[in-house]
Backbone atoms as SQL, in Angstrom:
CREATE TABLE atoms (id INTEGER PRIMARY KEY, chain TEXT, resi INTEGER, resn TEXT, atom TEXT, x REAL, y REAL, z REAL);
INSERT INTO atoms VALUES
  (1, 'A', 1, 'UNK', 'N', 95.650, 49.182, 151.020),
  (2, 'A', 1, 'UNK', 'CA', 95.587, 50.418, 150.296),
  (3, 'A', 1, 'UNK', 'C', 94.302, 51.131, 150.630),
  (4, 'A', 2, 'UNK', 'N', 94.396, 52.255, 150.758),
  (5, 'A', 2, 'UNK', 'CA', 93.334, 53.121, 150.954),
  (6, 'A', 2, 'UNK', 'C', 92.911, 53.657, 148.952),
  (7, 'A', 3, 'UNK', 'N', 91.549, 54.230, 149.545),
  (8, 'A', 3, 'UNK', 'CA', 90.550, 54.762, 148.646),
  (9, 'A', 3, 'UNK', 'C', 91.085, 55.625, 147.650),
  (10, 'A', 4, 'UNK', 'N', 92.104, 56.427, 148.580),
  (11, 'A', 4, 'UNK', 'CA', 93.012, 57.449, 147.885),
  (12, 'A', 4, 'UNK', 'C', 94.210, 57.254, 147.021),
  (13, 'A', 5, 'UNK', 'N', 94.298, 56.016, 147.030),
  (14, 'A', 5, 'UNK', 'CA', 95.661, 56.083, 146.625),
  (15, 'A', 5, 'UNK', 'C', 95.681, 54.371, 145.547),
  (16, 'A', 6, 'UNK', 'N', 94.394, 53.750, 145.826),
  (17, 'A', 6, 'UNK', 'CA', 94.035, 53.145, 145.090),
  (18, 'A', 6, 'UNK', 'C', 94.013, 53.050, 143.349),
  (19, 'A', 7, 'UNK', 'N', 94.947, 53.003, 142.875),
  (20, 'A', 7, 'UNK', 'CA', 94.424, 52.559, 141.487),
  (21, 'A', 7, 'UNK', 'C', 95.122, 54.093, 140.216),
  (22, 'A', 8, 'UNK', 'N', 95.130, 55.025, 141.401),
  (23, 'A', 8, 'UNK', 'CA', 95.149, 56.193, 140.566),
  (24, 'A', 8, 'UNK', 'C', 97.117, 56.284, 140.330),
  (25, 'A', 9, 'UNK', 'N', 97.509, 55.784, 141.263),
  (26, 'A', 9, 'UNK', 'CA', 99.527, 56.096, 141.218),
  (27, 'A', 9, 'UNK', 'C', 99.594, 57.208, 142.116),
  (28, 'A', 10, 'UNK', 'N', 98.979, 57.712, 143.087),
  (29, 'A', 10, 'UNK', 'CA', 99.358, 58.617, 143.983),
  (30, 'A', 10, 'UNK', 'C', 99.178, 58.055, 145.039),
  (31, 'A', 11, 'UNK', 'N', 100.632, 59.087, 145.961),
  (32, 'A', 11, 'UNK', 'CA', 100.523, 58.351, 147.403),
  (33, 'A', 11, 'UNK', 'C', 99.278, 59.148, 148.228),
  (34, 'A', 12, 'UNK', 'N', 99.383, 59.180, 149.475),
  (35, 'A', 12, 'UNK', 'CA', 98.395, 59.898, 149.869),
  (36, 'A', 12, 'UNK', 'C', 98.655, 61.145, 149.936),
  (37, 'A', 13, 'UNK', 'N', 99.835, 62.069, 149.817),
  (38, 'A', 13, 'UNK', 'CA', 100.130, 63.168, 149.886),
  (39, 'A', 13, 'UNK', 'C', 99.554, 64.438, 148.509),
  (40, 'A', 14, 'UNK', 'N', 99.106, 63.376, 147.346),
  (41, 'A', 14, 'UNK', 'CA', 98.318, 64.316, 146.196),
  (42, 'A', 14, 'UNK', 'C', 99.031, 64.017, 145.556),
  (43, 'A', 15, 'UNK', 'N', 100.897, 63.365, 145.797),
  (44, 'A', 15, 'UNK', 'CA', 101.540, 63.556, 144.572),
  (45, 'A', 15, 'UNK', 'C', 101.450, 61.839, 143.569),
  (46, 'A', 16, 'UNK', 'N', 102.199, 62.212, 142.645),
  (47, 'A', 16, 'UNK', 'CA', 101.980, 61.221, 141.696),
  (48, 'A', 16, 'UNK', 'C', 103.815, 59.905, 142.364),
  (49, 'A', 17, 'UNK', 'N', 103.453, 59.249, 141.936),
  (50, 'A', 17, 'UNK', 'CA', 104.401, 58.468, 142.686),
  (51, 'A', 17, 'UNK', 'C', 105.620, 58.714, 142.085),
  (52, 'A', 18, 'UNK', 'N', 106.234, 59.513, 141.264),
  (53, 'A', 18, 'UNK', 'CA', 107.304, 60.053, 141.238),
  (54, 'A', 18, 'UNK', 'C', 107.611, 60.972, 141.996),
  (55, 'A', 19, 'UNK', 'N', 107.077, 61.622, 142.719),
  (56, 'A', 19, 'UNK', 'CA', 107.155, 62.579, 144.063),
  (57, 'A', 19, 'UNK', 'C', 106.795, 64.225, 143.781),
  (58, 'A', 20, 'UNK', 'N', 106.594, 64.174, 142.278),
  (59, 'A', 20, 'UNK', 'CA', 106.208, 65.655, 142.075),
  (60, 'A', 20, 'UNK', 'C', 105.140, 65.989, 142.196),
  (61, 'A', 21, 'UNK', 'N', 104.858, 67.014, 142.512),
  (62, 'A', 21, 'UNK', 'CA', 103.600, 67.677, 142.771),
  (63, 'A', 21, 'UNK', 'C', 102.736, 67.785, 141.400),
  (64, 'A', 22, 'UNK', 'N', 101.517, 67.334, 141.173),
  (65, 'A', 22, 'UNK', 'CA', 100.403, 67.697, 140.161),
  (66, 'A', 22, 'UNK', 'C', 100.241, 69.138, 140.006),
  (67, 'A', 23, 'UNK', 'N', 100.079, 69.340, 138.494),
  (68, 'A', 23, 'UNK', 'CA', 100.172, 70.854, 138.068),
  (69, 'A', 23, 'UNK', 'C', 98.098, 71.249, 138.462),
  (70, 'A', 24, 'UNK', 'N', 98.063, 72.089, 138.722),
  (71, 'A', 24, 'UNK', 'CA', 96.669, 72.605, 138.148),
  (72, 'A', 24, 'UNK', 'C', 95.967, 72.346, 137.667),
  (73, 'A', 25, 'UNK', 'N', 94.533, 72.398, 137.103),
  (74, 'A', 25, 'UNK', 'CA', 94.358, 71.781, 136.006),
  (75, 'A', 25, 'UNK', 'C', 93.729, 73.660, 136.269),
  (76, 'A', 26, 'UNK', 'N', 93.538, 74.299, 135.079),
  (77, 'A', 26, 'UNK', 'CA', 92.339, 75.514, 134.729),
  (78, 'A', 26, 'UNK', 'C', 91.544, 74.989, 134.871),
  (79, 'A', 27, 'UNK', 'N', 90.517, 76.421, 135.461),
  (80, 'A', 27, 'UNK', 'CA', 88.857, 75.620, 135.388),
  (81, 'A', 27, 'UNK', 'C', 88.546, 76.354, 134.104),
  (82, 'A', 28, 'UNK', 'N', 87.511, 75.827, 134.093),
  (83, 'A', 28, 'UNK', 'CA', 86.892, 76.001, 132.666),
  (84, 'A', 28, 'UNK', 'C', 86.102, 77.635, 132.690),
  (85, 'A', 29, 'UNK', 'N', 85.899, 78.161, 133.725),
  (86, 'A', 29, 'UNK', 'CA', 85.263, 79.296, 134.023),
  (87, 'A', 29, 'UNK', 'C', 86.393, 80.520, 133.564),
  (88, 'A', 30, 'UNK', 'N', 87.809, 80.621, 133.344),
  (89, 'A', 30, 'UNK', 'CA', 88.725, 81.416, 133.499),
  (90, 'A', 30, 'UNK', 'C', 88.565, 81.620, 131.456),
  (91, 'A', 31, 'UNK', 'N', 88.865, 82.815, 130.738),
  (92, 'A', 31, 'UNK', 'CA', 88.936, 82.841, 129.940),
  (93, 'A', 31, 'UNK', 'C', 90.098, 83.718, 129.624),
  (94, 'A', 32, 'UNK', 'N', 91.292, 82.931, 128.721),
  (95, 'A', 32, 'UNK', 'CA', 92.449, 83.573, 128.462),
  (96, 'A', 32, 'UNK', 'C', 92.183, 84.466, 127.380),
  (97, 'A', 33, 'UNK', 'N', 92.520, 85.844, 127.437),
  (98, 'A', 33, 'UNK', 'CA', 92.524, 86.684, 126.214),
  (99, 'A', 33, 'UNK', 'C', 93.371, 86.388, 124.957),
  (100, 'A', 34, 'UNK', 'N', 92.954, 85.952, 123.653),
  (101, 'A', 34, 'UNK', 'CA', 93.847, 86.080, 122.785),
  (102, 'A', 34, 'UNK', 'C', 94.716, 86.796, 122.334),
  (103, 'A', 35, 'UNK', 'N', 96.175, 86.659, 122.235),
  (104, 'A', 35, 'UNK', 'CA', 97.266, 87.690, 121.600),
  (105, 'A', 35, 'UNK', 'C', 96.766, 88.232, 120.962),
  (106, 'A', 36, 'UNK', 'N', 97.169, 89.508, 120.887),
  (107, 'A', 36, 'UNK', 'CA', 96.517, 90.753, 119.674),
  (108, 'A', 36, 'UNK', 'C', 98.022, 90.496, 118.673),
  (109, 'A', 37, 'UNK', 'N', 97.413, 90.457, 117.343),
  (110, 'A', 37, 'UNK', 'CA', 98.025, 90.230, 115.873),
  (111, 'A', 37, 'UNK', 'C', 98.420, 91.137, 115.677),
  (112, 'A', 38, 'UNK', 'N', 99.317, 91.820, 115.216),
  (113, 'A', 38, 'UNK', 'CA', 99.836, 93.338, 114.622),
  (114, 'A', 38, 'UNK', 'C', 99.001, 92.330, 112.968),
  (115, 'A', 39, 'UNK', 'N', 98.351, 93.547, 112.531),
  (116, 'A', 39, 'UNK', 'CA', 97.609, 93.653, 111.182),
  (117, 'A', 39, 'UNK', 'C', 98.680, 94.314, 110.297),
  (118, 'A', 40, 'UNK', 'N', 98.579, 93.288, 109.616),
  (119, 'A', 40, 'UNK', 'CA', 100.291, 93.894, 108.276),
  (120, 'A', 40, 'UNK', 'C', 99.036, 94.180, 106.971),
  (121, 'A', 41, 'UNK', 'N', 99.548, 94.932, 106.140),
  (122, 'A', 41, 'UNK', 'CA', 98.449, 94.701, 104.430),
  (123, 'A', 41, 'UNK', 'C', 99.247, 93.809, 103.724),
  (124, 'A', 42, 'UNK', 'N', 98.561, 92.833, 103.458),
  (125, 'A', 42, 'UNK', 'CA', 99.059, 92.032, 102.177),
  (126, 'A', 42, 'UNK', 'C', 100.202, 92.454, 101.739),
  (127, 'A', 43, 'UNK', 'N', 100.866, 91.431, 101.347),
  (128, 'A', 43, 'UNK', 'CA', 101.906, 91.395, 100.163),
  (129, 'A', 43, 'UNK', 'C', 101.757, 91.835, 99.214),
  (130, 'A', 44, 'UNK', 'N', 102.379, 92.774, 98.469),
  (131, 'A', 44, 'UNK', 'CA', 102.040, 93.408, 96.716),
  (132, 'A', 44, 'UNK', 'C', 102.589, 92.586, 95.620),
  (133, 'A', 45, 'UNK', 'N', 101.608, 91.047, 95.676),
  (134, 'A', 45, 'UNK', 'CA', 102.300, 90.186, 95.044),
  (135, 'A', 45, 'UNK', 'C', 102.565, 91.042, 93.442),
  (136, 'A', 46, 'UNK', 'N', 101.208, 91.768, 92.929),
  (137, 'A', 46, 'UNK', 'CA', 100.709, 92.073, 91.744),
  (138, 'A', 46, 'UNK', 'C', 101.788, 93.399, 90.933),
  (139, 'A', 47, 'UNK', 'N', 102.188, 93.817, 92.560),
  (140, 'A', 47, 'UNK', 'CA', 103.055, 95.417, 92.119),
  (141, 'A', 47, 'UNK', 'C', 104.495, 94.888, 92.200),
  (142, 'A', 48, 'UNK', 'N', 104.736, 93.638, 92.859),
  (143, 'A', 48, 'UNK', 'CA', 106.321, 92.842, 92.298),
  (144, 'A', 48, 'UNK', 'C', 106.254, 92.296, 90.453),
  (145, 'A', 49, 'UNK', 'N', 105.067, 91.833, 90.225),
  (146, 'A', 49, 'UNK', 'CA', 105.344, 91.666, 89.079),
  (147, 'A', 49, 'UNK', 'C', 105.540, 93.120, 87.838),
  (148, 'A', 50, 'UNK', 'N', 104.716, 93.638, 88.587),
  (149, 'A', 50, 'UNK', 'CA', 104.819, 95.289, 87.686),
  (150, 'A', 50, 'UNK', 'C', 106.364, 95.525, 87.954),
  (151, 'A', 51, 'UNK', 'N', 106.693, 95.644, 88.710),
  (152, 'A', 51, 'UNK', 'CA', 108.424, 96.206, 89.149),
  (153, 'A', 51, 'UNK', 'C', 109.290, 95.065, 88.239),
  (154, 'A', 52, 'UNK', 'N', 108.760, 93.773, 88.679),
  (155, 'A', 52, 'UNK', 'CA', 109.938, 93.373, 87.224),
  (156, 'A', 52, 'UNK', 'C', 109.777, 93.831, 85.673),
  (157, 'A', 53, 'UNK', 'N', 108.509, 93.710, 85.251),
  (158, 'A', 53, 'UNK', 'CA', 108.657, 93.865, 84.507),
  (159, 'A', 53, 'UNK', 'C', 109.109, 95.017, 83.728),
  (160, 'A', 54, 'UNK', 'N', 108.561, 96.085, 85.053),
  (161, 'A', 54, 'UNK', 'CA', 109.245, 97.543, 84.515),
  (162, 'A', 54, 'UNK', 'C', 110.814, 97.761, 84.848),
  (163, 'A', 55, 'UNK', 'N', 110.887, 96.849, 85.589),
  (164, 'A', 55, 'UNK', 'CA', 113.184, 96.874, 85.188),
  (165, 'A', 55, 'UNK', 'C', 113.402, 96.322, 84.324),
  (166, 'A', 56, 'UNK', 'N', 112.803, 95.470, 83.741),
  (167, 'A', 56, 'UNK', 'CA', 113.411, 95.071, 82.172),
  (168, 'A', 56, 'UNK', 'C', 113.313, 96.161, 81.312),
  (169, 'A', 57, 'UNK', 'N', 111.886, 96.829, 80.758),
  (170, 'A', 57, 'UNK', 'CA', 111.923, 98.045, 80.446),
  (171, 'A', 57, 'UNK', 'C', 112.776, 98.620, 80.490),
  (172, 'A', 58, 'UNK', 'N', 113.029, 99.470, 82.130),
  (173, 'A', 58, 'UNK', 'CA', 114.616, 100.207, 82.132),
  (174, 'A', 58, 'UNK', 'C', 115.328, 100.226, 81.349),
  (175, 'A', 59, 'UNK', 'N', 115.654, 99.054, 82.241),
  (176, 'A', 59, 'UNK', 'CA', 117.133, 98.387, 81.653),
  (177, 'A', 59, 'UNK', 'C', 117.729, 98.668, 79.830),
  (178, 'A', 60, 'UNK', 'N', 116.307, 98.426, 79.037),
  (179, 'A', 60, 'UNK', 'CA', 116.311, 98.899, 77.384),
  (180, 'A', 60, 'UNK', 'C', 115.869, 100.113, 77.241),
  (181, 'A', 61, 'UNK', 'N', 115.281, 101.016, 78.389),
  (182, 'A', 61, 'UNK', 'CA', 115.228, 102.486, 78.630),
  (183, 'A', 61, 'UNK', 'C', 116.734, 102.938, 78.465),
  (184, 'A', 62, 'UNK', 'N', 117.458, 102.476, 79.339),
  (185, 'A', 62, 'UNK', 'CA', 119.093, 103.517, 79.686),
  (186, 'A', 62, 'UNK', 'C', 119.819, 102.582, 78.425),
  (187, 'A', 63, 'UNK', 'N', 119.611, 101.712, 77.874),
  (188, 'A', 63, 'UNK', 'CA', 120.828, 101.263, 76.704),
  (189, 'A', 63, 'UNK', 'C', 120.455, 102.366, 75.611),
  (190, 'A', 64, 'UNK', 'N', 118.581, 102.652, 75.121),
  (191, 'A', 64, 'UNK', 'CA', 118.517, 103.485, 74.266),
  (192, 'A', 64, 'UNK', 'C', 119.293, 104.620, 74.581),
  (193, 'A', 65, 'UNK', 'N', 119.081, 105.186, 75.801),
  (194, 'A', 65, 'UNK', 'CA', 119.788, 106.297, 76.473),
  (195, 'A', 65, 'UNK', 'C', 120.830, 106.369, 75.733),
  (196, 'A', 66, 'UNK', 'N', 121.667, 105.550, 75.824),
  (197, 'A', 66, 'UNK', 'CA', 123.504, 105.332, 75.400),
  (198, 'A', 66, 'UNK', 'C', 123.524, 105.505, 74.401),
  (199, 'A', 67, 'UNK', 'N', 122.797, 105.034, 73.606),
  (200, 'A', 67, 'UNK', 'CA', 122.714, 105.021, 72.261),
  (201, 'A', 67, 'UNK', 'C', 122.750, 105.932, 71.825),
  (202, 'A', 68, 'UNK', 'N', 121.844, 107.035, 72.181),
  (203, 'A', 68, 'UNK', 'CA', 121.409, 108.302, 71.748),
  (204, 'A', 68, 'UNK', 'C', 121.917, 109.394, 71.982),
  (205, 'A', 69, 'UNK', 'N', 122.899, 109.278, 73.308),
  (206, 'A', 69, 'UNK', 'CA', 123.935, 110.055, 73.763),
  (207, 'A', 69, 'UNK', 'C', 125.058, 109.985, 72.729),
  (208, 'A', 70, 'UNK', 'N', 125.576, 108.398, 72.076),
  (209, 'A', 70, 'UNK', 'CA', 126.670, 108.745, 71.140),
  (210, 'A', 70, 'UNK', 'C', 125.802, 109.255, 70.232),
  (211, 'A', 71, 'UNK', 'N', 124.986, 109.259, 69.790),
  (212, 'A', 71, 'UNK', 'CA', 124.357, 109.886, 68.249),
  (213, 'A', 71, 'UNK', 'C', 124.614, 110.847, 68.260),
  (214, 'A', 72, 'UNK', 'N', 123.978, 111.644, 69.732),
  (215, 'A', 72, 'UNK', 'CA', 124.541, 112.989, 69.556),
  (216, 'A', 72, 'UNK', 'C', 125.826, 113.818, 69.929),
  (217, 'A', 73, 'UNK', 'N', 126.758, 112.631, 70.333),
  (218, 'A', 73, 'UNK', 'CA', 128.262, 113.060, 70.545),
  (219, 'A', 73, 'UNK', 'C', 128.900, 113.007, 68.951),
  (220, 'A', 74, 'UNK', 'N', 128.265, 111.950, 67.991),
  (221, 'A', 74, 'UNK', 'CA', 128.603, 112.384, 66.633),
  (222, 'A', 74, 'UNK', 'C', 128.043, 113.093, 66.201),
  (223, 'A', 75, 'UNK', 'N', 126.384, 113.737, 66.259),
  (224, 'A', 75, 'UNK', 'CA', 126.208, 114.791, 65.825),
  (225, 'A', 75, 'UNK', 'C', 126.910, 116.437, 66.372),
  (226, 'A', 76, 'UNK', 'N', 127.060, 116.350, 67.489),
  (227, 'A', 76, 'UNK', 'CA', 128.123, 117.460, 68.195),
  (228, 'A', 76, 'UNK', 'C', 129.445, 117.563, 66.950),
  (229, 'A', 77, 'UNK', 'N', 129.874, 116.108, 66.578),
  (230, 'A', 77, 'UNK', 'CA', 131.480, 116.585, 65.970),
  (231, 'A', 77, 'UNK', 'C', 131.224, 116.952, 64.236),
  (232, 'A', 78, 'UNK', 'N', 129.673, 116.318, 63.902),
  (233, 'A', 78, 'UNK', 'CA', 130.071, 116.393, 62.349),
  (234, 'A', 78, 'UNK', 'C', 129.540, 118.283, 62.250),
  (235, 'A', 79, 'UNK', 'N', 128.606, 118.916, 62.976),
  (236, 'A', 79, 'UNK', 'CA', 127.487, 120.048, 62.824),
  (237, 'A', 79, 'UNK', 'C', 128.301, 121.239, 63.806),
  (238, 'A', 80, 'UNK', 'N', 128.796, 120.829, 64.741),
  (239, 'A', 80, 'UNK', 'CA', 129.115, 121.389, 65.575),
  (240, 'A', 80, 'UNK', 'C', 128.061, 121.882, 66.575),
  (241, 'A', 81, 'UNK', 'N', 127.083, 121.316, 66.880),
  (242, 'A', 81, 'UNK', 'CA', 125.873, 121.933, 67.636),
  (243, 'A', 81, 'UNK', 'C', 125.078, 120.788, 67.863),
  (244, 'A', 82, 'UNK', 'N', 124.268, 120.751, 68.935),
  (245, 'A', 82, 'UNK', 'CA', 123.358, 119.646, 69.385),
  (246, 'A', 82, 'UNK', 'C', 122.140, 119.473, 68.221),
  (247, 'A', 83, 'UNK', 'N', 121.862, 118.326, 68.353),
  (248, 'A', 83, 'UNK', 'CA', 120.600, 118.433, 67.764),
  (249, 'A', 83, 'UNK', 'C', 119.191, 118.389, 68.405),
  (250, 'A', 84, 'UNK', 'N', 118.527, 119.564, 68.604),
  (251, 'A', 84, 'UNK', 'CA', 117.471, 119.946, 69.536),
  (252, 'A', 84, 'UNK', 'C', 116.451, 118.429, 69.537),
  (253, 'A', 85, 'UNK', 'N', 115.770, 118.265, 68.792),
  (254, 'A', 85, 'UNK', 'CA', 114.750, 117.031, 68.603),
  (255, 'A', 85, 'UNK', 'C', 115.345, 116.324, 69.458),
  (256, 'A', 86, 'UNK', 'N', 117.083, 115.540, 69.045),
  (257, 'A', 86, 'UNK', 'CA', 117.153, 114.077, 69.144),
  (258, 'A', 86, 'UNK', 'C', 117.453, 114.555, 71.526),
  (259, 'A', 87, 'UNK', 'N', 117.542, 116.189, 71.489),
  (260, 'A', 87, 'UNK', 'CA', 118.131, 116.593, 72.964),
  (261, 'A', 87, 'UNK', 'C', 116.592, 116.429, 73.630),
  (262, 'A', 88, 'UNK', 'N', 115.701, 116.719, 73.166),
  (263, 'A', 88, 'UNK', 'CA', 114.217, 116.544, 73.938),
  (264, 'A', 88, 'UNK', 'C', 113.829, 115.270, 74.006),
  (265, 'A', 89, 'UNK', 'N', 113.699, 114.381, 73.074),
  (266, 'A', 89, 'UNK', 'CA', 113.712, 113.346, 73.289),
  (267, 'A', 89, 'UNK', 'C', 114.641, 112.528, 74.267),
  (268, 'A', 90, 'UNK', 'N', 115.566, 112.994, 74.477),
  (269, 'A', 90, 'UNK', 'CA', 116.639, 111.565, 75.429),
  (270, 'A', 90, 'UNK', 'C', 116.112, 112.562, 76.462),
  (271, 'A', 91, 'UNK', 'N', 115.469, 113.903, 76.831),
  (272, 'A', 91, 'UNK', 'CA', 115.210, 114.335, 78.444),
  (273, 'A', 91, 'UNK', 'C', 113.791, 113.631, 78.209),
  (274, 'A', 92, 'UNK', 'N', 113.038, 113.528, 77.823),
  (275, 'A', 92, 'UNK', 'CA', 112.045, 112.272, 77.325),
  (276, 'A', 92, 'UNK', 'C', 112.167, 111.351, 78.329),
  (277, 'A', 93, 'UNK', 'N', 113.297, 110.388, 77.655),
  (278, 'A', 93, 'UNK', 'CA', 113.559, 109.465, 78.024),
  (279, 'A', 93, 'UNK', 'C', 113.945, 109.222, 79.749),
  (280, 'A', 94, 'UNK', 'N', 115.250, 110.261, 80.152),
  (281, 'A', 94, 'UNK', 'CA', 115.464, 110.468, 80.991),
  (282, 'A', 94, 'UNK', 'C', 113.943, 110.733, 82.150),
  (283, 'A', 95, 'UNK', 'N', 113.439, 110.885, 81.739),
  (284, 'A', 95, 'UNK', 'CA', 112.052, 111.180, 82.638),
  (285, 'A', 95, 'UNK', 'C', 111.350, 110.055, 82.638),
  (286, 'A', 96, 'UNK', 'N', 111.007, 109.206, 81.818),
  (287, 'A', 96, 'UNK', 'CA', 110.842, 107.764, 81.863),
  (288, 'A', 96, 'UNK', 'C', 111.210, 107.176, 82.617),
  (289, 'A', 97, 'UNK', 'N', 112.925, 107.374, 82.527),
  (290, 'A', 97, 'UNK', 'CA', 113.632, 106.500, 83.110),
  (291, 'A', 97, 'UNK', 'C', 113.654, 106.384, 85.092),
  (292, 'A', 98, 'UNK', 'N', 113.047, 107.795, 84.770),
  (293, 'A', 98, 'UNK', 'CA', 113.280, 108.331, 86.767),
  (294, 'A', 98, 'UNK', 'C', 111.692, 107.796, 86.867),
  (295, 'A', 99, 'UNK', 'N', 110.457, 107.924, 86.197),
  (296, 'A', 99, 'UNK', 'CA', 109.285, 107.368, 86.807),
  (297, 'A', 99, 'UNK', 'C', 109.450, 106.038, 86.728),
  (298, 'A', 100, 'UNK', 'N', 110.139, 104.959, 86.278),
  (299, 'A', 100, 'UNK', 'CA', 109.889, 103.607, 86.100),
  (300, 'A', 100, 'UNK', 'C', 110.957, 103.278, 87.288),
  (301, 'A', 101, 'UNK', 'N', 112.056, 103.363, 87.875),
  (302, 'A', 101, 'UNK', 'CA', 112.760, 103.457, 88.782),
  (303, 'A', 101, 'UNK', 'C', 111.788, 104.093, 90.317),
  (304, 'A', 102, 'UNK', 'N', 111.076, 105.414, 90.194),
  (305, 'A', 102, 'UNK', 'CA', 110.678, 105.704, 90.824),
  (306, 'A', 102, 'UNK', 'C', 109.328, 104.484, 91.635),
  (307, 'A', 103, 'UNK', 'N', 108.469, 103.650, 90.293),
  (308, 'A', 103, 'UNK', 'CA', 107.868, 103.434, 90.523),
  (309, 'A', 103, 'UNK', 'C', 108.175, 101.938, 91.456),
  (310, 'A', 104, 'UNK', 'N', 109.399, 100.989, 90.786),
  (311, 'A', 104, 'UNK', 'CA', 110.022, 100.423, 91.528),
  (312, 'A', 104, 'UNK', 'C', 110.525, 100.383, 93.468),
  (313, 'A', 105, 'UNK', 'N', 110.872, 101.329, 93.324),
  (314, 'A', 105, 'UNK', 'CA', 111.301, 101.734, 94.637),
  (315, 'A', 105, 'UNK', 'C', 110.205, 102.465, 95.281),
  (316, 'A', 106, 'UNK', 'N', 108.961, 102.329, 95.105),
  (317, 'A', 106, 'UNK', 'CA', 107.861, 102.946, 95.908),
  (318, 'A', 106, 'UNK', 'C', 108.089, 104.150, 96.462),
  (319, 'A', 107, 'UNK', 'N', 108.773, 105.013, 95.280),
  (320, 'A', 107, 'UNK', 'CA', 108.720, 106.234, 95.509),
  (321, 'A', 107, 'UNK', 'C', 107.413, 106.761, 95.157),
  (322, 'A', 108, 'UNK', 'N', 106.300, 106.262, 94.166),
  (323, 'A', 108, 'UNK', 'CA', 105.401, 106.964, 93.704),
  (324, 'A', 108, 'UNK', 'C', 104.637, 105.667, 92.982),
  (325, 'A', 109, 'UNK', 'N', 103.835, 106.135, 93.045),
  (326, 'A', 109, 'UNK', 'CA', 102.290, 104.521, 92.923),
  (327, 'A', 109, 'UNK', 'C', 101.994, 104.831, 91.469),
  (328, 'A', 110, 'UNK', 'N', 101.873, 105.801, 91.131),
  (329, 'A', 110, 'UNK', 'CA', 101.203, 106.085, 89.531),
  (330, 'A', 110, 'UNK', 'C', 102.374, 104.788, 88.500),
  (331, 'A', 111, 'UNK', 'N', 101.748, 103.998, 87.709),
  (332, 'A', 111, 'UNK', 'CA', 102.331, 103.582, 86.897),
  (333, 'A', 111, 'UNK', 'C', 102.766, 103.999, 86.009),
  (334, 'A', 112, 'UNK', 'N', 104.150, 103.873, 84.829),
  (335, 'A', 112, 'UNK', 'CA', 104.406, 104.426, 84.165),
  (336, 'A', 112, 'UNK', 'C', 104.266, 104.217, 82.780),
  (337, 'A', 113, 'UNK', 'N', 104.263, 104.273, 81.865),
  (338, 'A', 113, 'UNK', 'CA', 104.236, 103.961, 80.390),
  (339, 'A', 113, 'UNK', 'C', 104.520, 102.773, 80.214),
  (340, 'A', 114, 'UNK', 'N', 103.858, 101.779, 79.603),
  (341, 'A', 114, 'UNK', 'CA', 102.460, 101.318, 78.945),
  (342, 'A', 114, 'UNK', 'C', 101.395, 102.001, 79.454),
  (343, 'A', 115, 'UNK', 'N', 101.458, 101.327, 80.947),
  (344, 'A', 115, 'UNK', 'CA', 100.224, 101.492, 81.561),
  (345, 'A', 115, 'UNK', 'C', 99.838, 102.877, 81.943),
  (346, 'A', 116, 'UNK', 'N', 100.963, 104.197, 82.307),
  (347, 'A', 116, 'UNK', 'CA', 100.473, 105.285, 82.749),
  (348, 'A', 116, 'UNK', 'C', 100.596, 106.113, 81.506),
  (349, 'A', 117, 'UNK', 'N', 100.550, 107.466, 81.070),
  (350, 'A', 117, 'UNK', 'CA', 101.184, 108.501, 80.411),
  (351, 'A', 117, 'UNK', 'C', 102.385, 108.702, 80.174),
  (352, 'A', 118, 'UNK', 'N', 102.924, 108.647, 78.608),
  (353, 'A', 118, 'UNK', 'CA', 104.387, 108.876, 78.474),
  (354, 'A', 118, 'UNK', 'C', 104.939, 110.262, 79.374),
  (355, 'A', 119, 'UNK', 'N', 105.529, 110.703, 79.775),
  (356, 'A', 119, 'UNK', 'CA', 105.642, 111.995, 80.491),
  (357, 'A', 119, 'UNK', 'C', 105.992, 112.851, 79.191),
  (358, 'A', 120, 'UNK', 'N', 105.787, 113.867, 79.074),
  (359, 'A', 120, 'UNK', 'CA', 105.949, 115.043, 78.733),
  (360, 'A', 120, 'UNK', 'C', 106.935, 115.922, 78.967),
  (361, 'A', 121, 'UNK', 'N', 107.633, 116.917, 78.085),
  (362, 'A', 121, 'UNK', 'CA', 108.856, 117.599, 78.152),
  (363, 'A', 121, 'UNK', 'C', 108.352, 118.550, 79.255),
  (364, 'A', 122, 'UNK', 'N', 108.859, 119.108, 80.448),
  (365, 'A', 122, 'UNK', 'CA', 108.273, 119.780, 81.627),
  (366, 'A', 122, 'UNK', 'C', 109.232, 121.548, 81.135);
C-alpha cells in the first residue's frame, strides 16, 4: 500500500472506495449571505381577545335590537305612530352595532363602547 491510500479508504484516484467522487469541502474564507426574512408585525394576540369579547357584546347588541323592534311594532299598533325616544335609541344601537362589527373585522381601530365613546345620534 502506498502513503495515499493507506489507512484513509481511498484508492489512489481521490475516490472513497465506494467509487464516488468526494464532495468539496468550503473553505472557510467564502461567506454565504443569509436569507432575507420577510418582517411580518406580530400577531394581535391582545385585539383577538378584544374581538371576542366584543362579539359577545354584539351578539346581546342585535337580540336587544329585536326586542325593541317588537316594542315598537306594538307600539305602532296600540298609538298608531312610532315612538320617537324608543326610534333614536335602537339607531343608537344600530350604530353600536356597525362600530363593534366594524371593529372586529378591522375595518376601523378605534374601540368601541366600554372602552371607546357610546356613539351619538349623527
Amino acid at each position: 500500500m502506498t502513503d495515499e491510500t493507506a489507512g484513509n479508504g481511498q484508492t489512489g484516484s481521490g475516490q472513497p472506495e465506494g467509487g464516488q467522487p468526494q464532495k468539496e469541502q468550503p473553505s472557510g474564507n467564502q461567506s454565504v449571505p443569509p436569507p432575507e426574512v420577510a418582517h411580518r408585525p406580530p400577531f394581535p394576540a391582545m385585539r383577538l381577545l378584544y374581538a371576542i369579547g366584543f362579539a359577545v357584546v354584539a351578539w346581546f347588541v342585535f337580540w336587544i335590537t329585536m326586542i325593541l323592534a317588537l316594542i315598537q311594532f306594538v307600539v305602532v299598533a296600540i298609538n298608531g305612530k312610532i315612538n320617537e325616544e324608543l326610534k333614536d335609541f335602537c339607531l343608537s344601537l344600530v350604530q353600536y352595532m356597525w362600530e363593534l362589527l366594524a371593529f372586529i373585522t378591522f375595518v376601523r381601530d378605534e374601540q368601541p363602547f366600554p372602552i371607546g365613546p357610546f356613539p351619538k345620534r349623527q
